[in-house]
ZALUMTI-998986 format. One line per field, with one value per residue (C-alpha): residue in one letter; x, y, z negated. Coordinates in nm, 2 decimals, always signed. Layout:
kolnu = (A_...)
xx = (X_...)
yy = (Y_...)
zz = (Z_...)
This chain:
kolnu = (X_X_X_X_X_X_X_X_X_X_X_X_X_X_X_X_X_X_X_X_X_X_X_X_X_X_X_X_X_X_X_X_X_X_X_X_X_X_X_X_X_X_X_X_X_X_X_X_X_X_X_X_X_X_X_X_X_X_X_X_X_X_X_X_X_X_X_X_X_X_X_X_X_X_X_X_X_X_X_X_X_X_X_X_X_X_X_X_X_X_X_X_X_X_X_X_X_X_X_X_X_X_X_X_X_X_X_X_X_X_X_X_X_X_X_X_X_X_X_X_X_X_X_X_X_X_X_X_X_X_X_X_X_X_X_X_X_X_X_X_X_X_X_X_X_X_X_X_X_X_X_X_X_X_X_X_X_X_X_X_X_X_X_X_X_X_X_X_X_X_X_X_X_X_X_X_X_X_X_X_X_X_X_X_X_X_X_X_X_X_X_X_X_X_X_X_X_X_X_X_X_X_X_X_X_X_X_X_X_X_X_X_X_X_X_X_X_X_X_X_X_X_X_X_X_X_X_X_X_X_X_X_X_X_X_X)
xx = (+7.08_+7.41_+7.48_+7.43_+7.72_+7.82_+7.69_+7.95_+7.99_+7.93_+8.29_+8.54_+8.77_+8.58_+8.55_+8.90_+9.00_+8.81_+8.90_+9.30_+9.42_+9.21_+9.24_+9.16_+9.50_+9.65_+9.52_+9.39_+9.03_+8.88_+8.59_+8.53_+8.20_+7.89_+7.75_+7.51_+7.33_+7.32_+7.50_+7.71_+7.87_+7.89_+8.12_+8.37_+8.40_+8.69_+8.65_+8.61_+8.31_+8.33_+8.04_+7.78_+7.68_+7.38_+7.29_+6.92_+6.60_+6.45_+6.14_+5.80_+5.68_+5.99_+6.07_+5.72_+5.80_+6.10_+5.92_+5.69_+5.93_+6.03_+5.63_+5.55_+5.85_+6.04_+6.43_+6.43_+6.82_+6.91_+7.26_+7.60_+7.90_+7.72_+7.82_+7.60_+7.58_+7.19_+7.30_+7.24_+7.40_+7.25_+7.42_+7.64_+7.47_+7.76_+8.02_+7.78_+7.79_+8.17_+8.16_+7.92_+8.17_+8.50_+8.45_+8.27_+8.57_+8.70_+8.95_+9.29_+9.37_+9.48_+9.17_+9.15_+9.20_+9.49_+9.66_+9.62_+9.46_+9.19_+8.86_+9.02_+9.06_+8.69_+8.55_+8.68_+8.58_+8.23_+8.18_+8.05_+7.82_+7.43_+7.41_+7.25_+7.56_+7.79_+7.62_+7.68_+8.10_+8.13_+8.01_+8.28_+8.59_+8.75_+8.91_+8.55_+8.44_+8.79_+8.78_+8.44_+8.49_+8.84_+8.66_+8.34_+8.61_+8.77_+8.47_+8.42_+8.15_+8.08_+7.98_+7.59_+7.46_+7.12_+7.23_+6.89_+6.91_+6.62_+6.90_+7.02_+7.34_+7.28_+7.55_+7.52_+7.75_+7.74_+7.70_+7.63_+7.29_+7.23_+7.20_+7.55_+7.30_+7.52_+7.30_+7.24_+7.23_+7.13_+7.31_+7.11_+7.17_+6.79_+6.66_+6.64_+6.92_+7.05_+6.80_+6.80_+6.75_+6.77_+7.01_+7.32_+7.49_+7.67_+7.68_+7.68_+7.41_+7.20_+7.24_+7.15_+6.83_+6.73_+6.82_+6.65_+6.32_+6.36_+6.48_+6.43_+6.11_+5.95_+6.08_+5.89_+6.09_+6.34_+6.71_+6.86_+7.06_+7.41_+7.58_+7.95_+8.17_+8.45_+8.61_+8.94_+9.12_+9.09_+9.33_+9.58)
yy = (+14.90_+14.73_+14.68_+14.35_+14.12_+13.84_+13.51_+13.28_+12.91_+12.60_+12.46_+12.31_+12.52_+12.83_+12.78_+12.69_+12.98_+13.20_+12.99_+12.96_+13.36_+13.44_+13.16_+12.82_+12.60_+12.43_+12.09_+11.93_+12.01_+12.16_+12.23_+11.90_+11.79_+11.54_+11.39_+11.16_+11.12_+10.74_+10.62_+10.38_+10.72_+10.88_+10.61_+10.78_+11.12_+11.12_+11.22_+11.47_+11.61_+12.00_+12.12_+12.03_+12.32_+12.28_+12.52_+12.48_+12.64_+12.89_+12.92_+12.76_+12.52_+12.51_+12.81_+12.83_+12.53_+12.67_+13.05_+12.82_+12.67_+12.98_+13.11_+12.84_+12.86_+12.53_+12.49_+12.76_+12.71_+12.70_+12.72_+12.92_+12.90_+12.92_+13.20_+13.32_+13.66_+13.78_+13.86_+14.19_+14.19_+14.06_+13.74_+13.72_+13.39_+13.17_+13.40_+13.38_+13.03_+12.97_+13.26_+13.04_+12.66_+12.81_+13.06_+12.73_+12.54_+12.45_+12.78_+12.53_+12.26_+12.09_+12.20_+12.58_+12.87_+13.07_+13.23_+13.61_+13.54_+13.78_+13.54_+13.52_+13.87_+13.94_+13.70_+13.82_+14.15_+13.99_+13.81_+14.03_+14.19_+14.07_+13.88_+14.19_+14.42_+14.14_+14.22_+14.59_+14.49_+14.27_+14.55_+14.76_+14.50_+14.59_+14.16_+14.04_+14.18_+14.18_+13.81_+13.72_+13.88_+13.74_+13.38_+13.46_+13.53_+13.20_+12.99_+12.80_+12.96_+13.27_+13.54_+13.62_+13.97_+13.91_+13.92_+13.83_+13.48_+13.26_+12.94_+12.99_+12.88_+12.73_+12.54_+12.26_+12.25_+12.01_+12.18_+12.14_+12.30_+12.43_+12.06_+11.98_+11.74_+11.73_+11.84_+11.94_+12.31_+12.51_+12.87_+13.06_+13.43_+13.48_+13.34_+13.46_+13.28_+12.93_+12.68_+12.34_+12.09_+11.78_+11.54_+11.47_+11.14_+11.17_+11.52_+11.35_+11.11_+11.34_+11.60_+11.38_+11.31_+11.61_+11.76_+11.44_+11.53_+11.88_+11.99_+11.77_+11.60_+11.99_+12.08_+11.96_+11.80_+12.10_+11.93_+12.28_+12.11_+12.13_+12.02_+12.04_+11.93_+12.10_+11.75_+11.60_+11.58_+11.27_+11.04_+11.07)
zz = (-8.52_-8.44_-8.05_-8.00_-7.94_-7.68_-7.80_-7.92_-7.70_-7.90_-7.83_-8.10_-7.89_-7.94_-8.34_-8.36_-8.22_-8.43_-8.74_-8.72_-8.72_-8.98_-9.23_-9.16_-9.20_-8.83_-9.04_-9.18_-9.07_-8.71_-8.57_-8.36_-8.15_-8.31_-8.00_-8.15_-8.47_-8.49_-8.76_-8.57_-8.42_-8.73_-8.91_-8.66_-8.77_-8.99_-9.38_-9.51_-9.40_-9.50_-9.31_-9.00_-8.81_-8.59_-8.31_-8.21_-8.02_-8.26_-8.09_-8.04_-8.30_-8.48_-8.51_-8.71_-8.90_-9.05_-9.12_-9.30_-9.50_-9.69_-9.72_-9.92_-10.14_-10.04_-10.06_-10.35_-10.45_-10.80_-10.85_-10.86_-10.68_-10.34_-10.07_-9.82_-9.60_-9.49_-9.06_-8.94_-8.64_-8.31_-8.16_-8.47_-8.55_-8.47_-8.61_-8.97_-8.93_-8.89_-9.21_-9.46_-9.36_-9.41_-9.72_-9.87_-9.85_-10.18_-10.32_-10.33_-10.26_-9.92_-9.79_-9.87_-9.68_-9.61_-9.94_-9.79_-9.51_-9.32_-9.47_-9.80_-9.86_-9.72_-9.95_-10.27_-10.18_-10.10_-10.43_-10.64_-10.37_-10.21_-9.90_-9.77_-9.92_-9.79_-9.41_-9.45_-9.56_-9.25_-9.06_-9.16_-9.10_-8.81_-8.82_-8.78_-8.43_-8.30_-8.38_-8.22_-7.91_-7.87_-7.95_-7.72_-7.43_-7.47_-7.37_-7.08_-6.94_-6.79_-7.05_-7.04_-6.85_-7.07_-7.51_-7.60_-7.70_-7.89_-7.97_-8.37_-8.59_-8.93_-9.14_-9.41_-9.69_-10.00_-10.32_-10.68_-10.85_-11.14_-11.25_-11.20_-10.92_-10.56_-10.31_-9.89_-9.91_-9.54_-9.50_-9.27_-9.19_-9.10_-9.44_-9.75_-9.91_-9.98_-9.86_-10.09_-9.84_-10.11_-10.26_-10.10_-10.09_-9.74_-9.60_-9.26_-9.30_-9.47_-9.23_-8.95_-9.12_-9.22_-8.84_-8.66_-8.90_-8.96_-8.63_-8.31_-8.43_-8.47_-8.11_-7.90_-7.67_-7.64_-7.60_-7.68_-7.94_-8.01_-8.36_-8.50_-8.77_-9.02_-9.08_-9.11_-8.80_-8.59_-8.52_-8.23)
């Protein structure tokens, strides 16, 4: 098994720093903090809205909500276009995370990656391989580890003597079924594959709902929560 690695902080600044060497553009998206799901906040994030990553208690009740989720065959995604990694390494959760928003982002455009950067290179290598195959190439690229612990060293707080962690990283993208139908699609390292969490209108909004009654409302009162953004970059 893999040695487990340091787990990444939940900080803009921390994702940033991960993001920019190896691909993501200086602007015009970052990583940036959702405080709040209530829509009155939301109207502030600026547009686009690439991606919502949520970091939250996998344990408990909800953490056999969500085991139950795949057992009775829900969010079966039908579709192409889609990329996804199965995680195989311990603590990589927010590194997979960071992984399944940026090589989602649209291949040119204002909003693309890097022409020759690090990520781009890794994902055409990945394209024509499983998530599980995927795992086993991100375990050989020397850029991937170097970059996560160079990231989990950034963070302001002091790094953890004990790895073993029951908090998870999951992303939500927008994409397009095999329908042509635009819907919220979950990327999780520990599923099976893409999850089909429904129609999407508003990534935002319909992440917030599906996090308030998917997520928090399964908890149990745990406040381990912590969400981000891949958006547009806010005004000065």
């Amino acid at each position: 098994m893999p040695s487990k690695w340091v787990p990444l902080e939940a900080s803009p600044e921390v994702f940033n720093e991960w993001s920019r060497p190896l691909g993501l553009p200086e602007s015009p998206l970052s990583f940036q903090d959702l405080f709040s799901l209530d829509p009155e906040f939301l109207a502030f994030i600026p547009s686009p809205v690439k991606a919502v990553l949520l970091l939250f208690p996998s344990r408990g009740e909800l953490h056999d909500a969500r085991e139950k989720e795949e057992k009775d065959g829900e969010g079966k995604w039908e579709g192409e276009g889609v990329w996804w990694i199965k995680q195989t390494i311990p603590n990589a959760c927010g590194s997979i995370g960071l992984l399944h928003a940026l090589l989602n982002l649209p291949s040119d455009g204002p909003y693309a990656l890097k022409a020759d950067s690090s990520l781009l290179k890794f994902k055409a290598a990945s394209l024509s391989l499983s998530g599980l195959e995927r795992a086993k190439l991100l375990d050989e690229a020397d850029f991937f580890e170097a970059a996560h612990t160079a990231a989990a060293q950034t963070g302001q707080s002091a790094v953890p003597t004990d790895l073993d962690v029951d908090t998870h990283f999951i992303t939500f993208i927008e994409a397009e079924n095999s329908e042509g139908e635009k819907r919220v699609v979950e990327l999780d390292g520990g599923r099976q594959g893409p999850f089909d969490r429904g129609s999407c209108t508003s990534l935002l909004h319909d992440v917030a709902k599906i996090v308030q009654e998917k997520y928090i409302d399964r908890a149990g009162g745990d406040i381990n929560f912590n969400m981000m953004v891949l958006a547009g970059e806010p005004d000065e």
